[in-house]
N, C-alpha and C positions, 0 to 999 in steps of 0.2 A: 504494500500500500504506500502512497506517496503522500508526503504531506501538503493538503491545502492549501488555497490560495489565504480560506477563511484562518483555520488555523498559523498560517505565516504571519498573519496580519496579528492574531490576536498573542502569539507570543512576543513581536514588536511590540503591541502597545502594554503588553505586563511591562516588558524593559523599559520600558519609558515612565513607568509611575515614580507616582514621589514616594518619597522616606514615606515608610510603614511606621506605625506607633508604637510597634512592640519587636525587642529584639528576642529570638527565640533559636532554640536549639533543639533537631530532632533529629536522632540520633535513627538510621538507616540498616536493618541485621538482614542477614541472608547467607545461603548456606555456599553460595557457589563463590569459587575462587577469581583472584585477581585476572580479567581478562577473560572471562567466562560472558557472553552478551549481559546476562542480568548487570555484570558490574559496569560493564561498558554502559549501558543505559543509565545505572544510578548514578554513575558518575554526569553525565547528560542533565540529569534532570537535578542534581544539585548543582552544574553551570547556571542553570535555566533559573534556578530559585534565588541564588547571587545575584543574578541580573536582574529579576524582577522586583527583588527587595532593595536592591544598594544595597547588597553588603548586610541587611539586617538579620537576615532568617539564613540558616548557615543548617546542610545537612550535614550529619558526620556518618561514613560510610564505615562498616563493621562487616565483610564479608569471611566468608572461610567460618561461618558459623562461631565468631567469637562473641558474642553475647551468648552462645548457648544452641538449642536444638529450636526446630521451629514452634512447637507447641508451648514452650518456654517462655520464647519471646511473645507468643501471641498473649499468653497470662502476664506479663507482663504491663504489656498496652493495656490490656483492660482493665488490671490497679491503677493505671495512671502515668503510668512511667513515658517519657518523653520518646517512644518507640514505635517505631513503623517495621512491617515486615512482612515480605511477600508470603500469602496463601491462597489455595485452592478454594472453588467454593463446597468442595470434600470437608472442608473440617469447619465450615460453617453449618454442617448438618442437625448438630446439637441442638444451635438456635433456628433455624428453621430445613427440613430435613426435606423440602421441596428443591431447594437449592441444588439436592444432589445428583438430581438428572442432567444438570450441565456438566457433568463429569463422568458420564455415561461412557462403555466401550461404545465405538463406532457411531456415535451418535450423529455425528458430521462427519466432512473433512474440508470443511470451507470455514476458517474461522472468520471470514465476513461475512457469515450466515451468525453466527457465535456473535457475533461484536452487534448483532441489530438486534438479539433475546438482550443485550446487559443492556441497547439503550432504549428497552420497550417500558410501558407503563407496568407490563407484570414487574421485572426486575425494579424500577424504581421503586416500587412499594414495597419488594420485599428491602431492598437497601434503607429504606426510612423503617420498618421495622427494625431492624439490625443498631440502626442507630441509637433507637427506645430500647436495646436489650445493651446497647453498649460499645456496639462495633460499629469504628468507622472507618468507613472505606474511602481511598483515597483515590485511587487508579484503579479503572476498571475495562482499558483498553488494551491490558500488557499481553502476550502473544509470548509464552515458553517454549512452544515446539509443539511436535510430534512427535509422542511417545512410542520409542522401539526396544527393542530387548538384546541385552549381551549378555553371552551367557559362554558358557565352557564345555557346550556342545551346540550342535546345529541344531535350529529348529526350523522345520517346513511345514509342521501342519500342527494342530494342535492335540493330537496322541504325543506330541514331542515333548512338550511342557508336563506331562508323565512323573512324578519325582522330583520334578527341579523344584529347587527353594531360591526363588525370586524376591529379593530386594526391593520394598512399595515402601515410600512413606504411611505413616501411620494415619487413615482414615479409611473410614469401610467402604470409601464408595471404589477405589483401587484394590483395598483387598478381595473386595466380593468380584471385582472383574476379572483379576487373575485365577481368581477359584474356579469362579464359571466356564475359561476357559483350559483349565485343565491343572495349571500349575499353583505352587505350593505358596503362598505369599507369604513374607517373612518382614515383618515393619522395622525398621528402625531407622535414625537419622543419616542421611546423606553424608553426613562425616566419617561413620564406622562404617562407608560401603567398602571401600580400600579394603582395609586390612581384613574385612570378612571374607572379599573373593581372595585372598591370599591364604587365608588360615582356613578356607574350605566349609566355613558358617553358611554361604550362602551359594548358590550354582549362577545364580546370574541377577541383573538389575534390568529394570527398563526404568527410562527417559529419552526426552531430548536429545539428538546427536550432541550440541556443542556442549550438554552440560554432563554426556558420558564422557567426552573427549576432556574437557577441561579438568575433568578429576582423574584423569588417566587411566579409567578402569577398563580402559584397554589395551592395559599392559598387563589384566589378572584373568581376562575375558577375552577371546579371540574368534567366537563366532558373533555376527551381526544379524539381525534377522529382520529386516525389515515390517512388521505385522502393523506399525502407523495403528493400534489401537485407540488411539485418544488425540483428540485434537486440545491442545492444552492453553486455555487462555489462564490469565492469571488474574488476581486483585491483590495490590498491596494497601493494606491496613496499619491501624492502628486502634486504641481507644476512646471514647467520647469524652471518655473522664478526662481524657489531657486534652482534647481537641476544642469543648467546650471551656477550657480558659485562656484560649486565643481571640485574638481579635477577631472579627468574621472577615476583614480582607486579607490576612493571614490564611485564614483556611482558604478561601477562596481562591488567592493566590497558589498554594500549595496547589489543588485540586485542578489548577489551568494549565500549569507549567507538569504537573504528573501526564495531561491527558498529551502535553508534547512527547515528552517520555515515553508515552505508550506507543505514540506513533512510531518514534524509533524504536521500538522494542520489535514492532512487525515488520520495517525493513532491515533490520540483523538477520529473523528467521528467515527472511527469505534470500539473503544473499550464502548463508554462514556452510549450508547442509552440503552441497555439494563440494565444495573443499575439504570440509573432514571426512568425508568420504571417499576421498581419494587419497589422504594422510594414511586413514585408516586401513587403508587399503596396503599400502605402501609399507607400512608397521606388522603387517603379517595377519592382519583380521582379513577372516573369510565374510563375505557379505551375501547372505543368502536376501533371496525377495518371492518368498513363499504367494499363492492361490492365499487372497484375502477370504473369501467367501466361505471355508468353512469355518474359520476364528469367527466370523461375521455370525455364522449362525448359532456358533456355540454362544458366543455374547450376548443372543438375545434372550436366553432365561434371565441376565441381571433386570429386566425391566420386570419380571414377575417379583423382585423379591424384596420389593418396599412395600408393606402395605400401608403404611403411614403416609405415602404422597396422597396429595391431593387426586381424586376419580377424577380418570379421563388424562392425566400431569403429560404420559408420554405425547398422547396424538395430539395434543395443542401445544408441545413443546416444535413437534416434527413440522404443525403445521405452520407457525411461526420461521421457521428455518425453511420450510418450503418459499416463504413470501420473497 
């Protein structure tokens, strides 16, 4: 996606405002390493928030998960703490468990169908709920990839996923998808993925090409599988309790200059994938690109196994992504 004519204009005139009335400091956590797109972008969008403040509102960047694991950070934001930090809307299921159908296997593969569900009136109201329970959302344009799998065997079909203990962040909307389609989900934070494919914890991980390659766990994992399960948009957060003692041109400023961010977040994905896939290639990873269609069909028992979604959640989610 390219960025707008609308949008050029409107991160100009943030840079042009005057001194803001409050100087503030929000500290930025995330699990992916230096040079990984997400940092590439934060660092983007805390240029973007420099300029738009003068100097007032200053992010501090924390990646390589040094404040902690992400569910960490996220209890964090919501005591108050002066923290933002990328999550899926998977582990916003708690506070409303409808949310979890955008992180559906195979739900799409267009995440410009994706980006038009976050900027419809369903999503806005569940986002202003979120608000009343605590959670606020800052960026809701961000694009983390297509989720693929490396693993320490080949996978072609999904009899393959058999035994293997697959690497998922901790939320049920990824555990129940790798279940359903065959393999063994194994949760834990993105920092202990290393040394688990080393010491034999786990058989493989899926994500994002640039954020398997940026952690090198394709140097513990050397089959590629291409299965493009999840089209993965992202939202970074924080909590109201700290969001509500800003100014409101504060937030609003944050909330302008994030949705610039976002935009680059979606031209990274699309320049980034086929270069590491040809590093990867080059480093000894076999790259399989398996018949999607039976993953596809084994993925579609996850939509039987909410019963708490709202009747009818899938076929008005689909038909929104048809529009």
């Amino acid at each position: 996606m390219k960025i707008t004519a609308l949008a050029l204009t409107t991160a100009l005139a943030l840079a042009a405002q005057p001194l803001l009335a409050q100087e503030v400091t929000v500290k930025v956590a995330y699990e992916n390493n230096p040079g990984e797109p997400a940092d590439l972008v934060m660092n983007r969008w805390a240029e973007l928030v420099d300029k738009a403040s003068d100097g007032e509102v200053k992010l501090e960047l924390y990646p390589s998960s040094q404040l902690g694991a992400k569910q960490d950070v996220i209890e964090q934001g919501l005591m108050g703490v002066n923290v933002i930090t990328i999550a899926d809307v998977a582990f916003l299921t708690d506070y409303d468990p409808d949310l979890g159908i955008l992180f559906g296997p195979y739900l799409t593969d267009s995440p410009e169908a994706l980006f038009r569900i976050y900027e419809s009136d369903w999503f806005k109201q569940k986002e202003a709920e979120l608000r009343e329970k605590g959670v606020h959302i800052v960026i809701s344009n961000y694009l983390y990839g297509t989720r693929q799998l490396l693993a320490n065997r080949k996978v072609e079909k999904p009899a393959d996923l058999e035994g293997l203990k697959i690497r998922v962040p901790n939320n049920p909307m990824q555990i129940r998808a790798i279940e359903v389609m065959g393999g063994t989900p194994t949760p834990m934070p993105l920092g202990d993925v290393y040394p688990a494919l080393t010491q034999g914890v786990i058989d493989g991980v899926e994500n994002p090409l640039p954020v398997l390659y940026g952690q090198k766990l394709h140097e513990q994992a050397k089959h590629l599988s291409m299965i493009g399960y999840l089209t993965n948009t992202s939202l970074w957060l924080g909590g109201e309790a700290f969001f509500s003692t800003l100014d409101p041109e504060v937030v609003e400023m944050l909330h302008e200059t994030g949705y610039q961010a976002g935009l680059y977040s979606q031209e990274l994905a699309a320049a980034t994938d086929q270069k590491i896939l040809e590093d990867m290639k080059a480093q000894g990873v076999e790259i399989t690109y398996p018949d999607l269609a039976p993953f596809k069909e084994k993925a579609m028992a996850f939509y039987d196994m909410f019963p708490e979604w709202s009747d009818g959640l899938y076929q008005q989610i689909q038909a929104q992504l048809a529009q």
